[in-house]
Every structure is written in structure tokens, then in C-alpha cells.
C-alpha positions as CSV (number, residue, x, y, z in Angstrom):
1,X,106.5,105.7,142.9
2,X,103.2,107.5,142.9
3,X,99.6,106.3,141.7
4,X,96.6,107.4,141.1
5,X,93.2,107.7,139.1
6,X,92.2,109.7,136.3
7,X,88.3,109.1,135.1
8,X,89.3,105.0,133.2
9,X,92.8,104.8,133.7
10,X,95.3,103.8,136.8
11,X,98.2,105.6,136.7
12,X,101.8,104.8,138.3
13,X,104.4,107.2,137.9
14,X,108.0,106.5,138.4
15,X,107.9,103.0,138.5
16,X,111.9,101.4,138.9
17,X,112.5,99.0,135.8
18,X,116.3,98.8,136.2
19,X,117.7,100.9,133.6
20,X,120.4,103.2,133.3
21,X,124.1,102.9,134.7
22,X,122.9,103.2,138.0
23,X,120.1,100.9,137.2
24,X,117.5,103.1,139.1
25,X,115.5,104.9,135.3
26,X,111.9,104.7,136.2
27,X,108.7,104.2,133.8
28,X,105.0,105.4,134.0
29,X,102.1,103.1,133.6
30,X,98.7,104.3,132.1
31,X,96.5,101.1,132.8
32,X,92.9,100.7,131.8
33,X,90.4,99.7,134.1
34,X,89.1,96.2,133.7
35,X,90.1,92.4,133.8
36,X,92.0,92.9,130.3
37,X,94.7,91.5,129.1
38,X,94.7,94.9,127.4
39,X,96.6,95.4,124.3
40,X,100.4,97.5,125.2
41,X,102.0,100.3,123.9
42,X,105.3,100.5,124.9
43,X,106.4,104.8,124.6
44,X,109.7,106.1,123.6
45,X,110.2,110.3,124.0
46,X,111.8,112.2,121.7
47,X,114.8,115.0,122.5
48,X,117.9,113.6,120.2
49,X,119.0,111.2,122.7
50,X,120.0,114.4,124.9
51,X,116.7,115.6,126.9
52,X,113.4,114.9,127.7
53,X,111.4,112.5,130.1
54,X,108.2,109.9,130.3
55,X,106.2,112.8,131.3
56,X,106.0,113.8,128.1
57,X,103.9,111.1,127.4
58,X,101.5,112.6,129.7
59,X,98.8,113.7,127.7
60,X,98.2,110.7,125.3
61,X,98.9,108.0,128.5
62,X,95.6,108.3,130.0
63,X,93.6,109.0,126.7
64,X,95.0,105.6,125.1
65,X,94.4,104.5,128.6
66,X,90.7,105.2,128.7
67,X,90.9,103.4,125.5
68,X,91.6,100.0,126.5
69,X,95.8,100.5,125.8
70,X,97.9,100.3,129.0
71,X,100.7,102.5,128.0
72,X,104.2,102.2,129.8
73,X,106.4,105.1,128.7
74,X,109.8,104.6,129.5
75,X,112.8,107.1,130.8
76,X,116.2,105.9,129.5
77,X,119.8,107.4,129.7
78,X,120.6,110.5,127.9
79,X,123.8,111.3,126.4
80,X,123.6,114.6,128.3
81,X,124.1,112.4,131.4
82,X,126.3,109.9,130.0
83,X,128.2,110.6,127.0
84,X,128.0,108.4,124.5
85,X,124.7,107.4,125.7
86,X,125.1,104.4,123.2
87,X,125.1,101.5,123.4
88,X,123.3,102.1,126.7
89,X,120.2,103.5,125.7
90,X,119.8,100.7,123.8
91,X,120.0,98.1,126.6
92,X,117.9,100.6,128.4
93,X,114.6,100.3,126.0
94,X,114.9,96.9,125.3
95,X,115.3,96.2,129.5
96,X,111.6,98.3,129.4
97,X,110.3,95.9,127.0
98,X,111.6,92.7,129.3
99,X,109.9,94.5,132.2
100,X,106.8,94.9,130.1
101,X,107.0,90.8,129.3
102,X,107.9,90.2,132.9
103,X,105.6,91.9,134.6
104,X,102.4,91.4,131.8
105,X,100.7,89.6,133.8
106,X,100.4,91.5,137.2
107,X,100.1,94.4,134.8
108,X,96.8,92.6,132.9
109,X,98.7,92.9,129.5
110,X,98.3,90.7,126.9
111,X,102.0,89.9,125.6
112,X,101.0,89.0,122.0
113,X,99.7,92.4,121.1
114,X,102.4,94.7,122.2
115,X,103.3,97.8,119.8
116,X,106.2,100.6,120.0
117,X,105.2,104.6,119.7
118,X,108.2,106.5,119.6
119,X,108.8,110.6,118.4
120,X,111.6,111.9,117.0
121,X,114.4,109.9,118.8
122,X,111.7,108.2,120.5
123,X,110.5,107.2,117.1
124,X,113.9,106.2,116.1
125,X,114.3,103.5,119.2
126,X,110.7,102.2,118.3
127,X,111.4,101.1,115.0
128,X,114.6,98.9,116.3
129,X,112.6,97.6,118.7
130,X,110.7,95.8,115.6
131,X,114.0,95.2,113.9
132,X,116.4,93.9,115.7
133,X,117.0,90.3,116.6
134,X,116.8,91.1,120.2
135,X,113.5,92.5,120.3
136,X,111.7,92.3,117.0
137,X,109.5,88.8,117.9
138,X,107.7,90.7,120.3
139,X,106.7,93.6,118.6
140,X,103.6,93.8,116.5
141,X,102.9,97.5,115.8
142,X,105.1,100.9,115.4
143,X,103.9,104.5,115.8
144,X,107.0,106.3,114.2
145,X,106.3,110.4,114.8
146,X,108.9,112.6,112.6
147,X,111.4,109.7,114.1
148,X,115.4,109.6,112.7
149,X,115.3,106.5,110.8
150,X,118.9,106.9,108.8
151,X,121.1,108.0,111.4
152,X,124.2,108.5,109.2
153,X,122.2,110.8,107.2
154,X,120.8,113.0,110.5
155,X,124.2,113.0,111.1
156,X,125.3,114.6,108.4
157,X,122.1,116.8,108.4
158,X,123.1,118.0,111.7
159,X,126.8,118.8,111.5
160,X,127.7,122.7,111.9
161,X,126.1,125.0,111.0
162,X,123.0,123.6,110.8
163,X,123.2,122.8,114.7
164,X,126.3,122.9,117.2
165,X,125.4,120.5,119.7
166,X,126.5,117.2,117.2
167,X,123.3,115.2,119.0
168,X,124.2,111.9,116.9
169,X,128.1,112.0,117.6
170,X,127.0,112.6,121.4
171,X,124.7,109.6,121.4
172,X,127.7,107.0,119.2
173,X,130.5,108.9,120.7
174,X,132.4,109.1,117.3
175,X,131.4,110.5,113.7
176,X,129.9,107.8,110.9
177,X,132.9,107.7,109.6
178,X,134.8,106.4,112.1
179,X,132.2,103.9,113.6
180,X,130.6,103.5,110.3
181,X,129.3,99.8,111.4
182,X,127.6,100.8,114.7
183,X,126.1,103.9,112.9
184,X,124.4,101.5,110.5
185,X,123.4,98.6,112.7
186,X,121.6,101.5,115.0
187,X,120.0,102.6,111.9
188,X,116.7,101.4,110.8
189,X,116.9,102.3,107.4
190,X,120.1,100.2,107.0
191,X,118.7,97.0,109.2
192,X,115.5,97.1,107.2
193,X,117.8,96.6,103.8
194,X,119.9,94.1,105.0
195,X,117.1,91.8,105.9
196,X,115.8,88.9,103.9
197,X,112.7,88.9,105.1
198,X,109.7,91.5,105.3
199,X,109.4,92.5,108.8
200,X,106.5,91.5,110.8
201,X,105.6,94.4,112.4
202,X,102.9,97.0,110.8
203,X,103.7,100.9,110.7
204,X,102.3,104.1,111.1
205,X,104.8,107.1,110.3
206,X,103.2,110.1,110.7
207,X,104.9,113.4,109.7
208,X,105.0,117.2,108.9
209,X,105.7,118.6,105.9
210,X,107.2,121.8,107.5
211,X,109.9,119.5,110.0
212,X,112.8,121.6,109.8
213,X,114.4,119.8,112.9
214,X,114.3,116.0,111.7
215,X,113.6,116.8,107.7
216,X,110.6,114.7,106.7
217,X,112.6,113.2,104.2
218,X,113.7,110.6,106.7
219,X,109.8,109.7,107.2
220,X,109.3,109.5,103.5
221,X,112.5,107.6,102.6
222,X,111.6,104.7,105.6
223,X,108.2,104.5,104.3
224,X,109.3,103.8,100.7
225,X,112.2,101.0,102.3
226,X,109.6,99.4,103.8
227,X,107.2,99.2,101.2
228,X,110.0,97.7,98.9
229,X,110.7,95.1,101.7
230,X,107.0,94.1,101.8
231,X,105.8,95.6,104.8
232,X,102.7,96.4,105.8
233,X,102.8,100.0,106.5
234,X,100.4,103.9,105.9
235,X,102.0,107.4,106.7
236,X,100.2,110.7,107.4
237,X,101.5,113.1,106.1
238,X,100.8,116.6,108.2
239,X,100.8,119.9,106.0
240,X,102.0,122.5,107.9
241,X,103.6,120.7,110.6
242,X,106.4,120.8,112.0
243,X,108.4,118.8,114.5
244,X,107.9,118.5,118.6
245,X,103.9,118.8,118.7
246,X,103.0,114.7,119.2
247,X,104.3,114.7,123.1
248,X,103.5,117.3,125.8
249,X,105.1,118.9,128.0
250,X,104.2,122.5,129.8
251,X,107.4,124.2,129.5
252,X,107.8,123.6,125.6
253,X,105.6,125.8,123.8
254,X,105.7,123.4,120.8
255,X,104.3,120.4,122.3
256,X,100.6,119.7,122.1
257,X,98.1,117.4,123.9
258,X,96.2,115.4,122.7
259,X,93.1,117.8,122.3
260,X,95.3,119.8,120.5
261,X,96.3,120.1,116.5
262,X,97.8,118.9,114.6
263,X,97.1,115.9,117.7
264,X,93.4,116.0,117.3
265,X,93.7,114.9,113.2
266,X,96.1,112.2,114.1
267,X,94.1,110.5,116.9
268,X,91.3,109.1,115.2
269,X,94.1,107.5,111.9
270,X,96.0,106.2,115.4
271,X,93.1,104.6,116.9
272,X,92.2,103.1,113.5
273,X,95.6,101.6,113.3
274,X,96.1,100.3,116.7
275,X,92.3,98.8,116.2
276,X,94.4,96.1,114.2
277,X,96.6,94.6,117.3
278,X,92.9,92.9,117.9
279,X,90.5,94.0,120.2
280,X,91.0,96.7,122.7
């Protein structure tokens, strides 16, 4: 583990919260400076289950930071390390969220106004986190960013020869059709309409129109099962977009920071939104 400062924000990188098969996945923590309890946003990357890291929440860590979020963005098993990933990852993200409640304290987080941003895959995992029995209590905000919200439809959508690599029967282990259950409990679309009950959560899901690796369809569709559940939830629709610009990282010529487009026209919609977990 490794800290430091950057202008309002403490930063910890690689901090051990017990996930993964070898229990040893880390987490970085963007705090802000002052007595709090802050408001805490708990970040899920993106990389279809199958690549990518914390870091990439590099970029918008300290800025929410300097904000008055603490941000913990989470590392969690990938099914190009362990294949099927699932149900791992799973336990993985919601063991970062029990670390989160744990340690919310030392961490001078207030545990009542805890949100989920996720992208792509990330965005996927952040919208069970405010679904599922397990987890849903404690969530009271999602940032969805061009997430997979009907996974037996990305399946589908990704089968040769649209792509080769199969990410979704690499993350279940098994095609929808021969785990169709699993594929639709790990689906937010499908949890959202078997509930009773609106959700509690509110939702951003922001999206471009141009996404020709996670087709904004799945955005548009989760919006409207929402709204016909009663939740509270806006989208922001990105013309021109496409998928992969929300995170950063500096060997992946699509990913943006924050100062960046189409990243500069979300952040002030995104602070807007998160303005409503109470006061910063």
C-alpha cells in the first residue's frame, strides 16, 4: 500500500480488502480532506469482466475527492485470471462494499449516503449492488456508464462474429441457455422485473449514442424498466459517443480524464446528481 496527497484529496493505493481467490485484490481510496463523514462512492471498472484495474479510476478519484466524495475503487477477479469469474466477482464487489461499511468510520465515511459508479461491466456490477438482497439496503445512488444491464441479451449480442472472445460465457462459464437462471438473476434488467417493489436507489445512466461495443440500447431499455417500476431515475444521452471514454487509463487511447470530452459535459449533470445523497 502506498499514500499520498494530491492538492484536497488523500490518496491510498492498493489497499488489501480480501477479495479474490487468494483473498489478497486491493482497493484505492480517494479521501477528502476534512472531519467529514463524507458522502462514498463505491467504483466499479469496466473491461467485460476480463481486463482492467482501479487505476482506471484514476482521473475522476481525486476530482470527486476534492469534492467532498471519498471514492474507493475496487479491483476484483477477472475471468481472464479465473475462468468463470462468476460467481466470484460477485462476492468480490459486495466484500468491497463490507470493507467500505467496516471500515466507514476510520475512513470518515458516512454509511447512510453511499452510492455505486460503475462503466461498462463496472456499470453492470453497480446496478446489482442496488438490487440485490444482499446489498441493495445500503445503496442509495447509481452512476451506470454504457453498463450491460440484460446480460442474456449482451450475450447474444456478442456471440461470433460480432466478437470471438465470448466475454459473458467466460464470466458464467456456460451459454444462457444452459444456465438460463444464473444468467437472469446476474441480470439487472431481469431482477428489476421481478421485484414488487420500486427500488430505493436513484440512477444516473449516462450513454453514447455511437456505443458500438455495449449497444446503447441496453442503457435505454434499463432506463425505461425502471421508470415502469417507479424509480427515480435521469439518463444523458451522449451524441457521438462511443464506449470506453468515462475511465482513464494511459495506454488506451479511448479513455478520457476527467478534463476531457465527452467527460467534461458529464461532470457538472454528475455533480448535480450526487448533490442529492445530502450534503457533500
Amino acid at each position: 500500500m502506498n499514500s499520498q496527497t494530491n492538492a484536497s484529496a488523500q490518496i491510498r493505493h492498493d489497499v488489501p480488502y480480501g477479495g479474490g481467490p487468494q483473498g489478497d485484490l486491493c482497493l484505492d481510496t480517494y479521501l477528502p480532506e476534512g472531519a467529514g463523514p463524507h458522502p462514498a462512492l463505491l467504483c466499479l471498472h469496466g473491461g467485460a469482466w476480463q481486463h482492467g484495474s482501479q487505476r482506471q479510476y484514476q482521473s475522476w478519484g481525486p476530482w470527486l475527492a476534492e469534492r467532498g466524495y471519498a471514492v474507493i475503487a475496487v479491483d476484483y477477479r477477472l475471468s481472464s485470471q479465473v475462468s468463470p469469474a462468476w460467481p466470484g466477482v460477485w462476492d468480490d464487489v459486495c466484500r468491497s462494499l463490507d470493507w467500505l461499511l467496516k471500515n466507514a468510520s476510520s475512513l470518515r465515511i458516512d454509511p447512510a449516503r453511499i452510492g455505486a459508479i460503475g462503466d461498462s461491466a463496472g456499470g453492470h456490477m453497480a446496478a446489482m449492488l442496488s438490487l440485490h438482497e444482499r446489498t441493495a439496503r445500503h445503496v442509495r445512488a447509481v452512476v451506470g456508464v454504457y453498463g450491460i444491464y440484460d446480460l442474456p441479451a449482451w450475450w447474444r449480442a456478442t456471440q461470433p462474429p460480432e466478437r470471438s472472445d465470448d466475454p459473458v460465457v467466460s464470466l458464467m462459464g456456460k451459454p444462457y441457455d444452459e444456465m438460463k437462471d444464473a444468467y437472469e438473476d446476474f441480470s439487472p434488467v431481469h431482477r428489476l422485473q421481478k421485484m414488487a417493489d420500486p427500488p430505493t436507489a436513484r440512477y444516473f445512466i449516462i450513454y453514447g449514442d455511437q456505443d458500438k461495443r455495449v449497444p446503447h440500447v441496453q442503457s435505454e431499455q434499463f432506463v425505461a424498466a425502471l421508470s415502469e417500476k417507479g424509480a427515480k431515475v435521469e439518463a444523458l444521452r451522449i451524441p457521438g459517443a462511443g464506449h470506453s471514454w468515462f475511465t482513464y487509463a494511459d495506454d488506451h487511447p479511448l479513455r478520457r480524464r476527467v478534463d476531457e470530452e465527452p467527460n467534461t459535459t458529464v461532470a457538472p449533470s454528475l455533480l448535480r446528481f450526487l448533490g442529492d445523497m445530502g450534503p457533500a
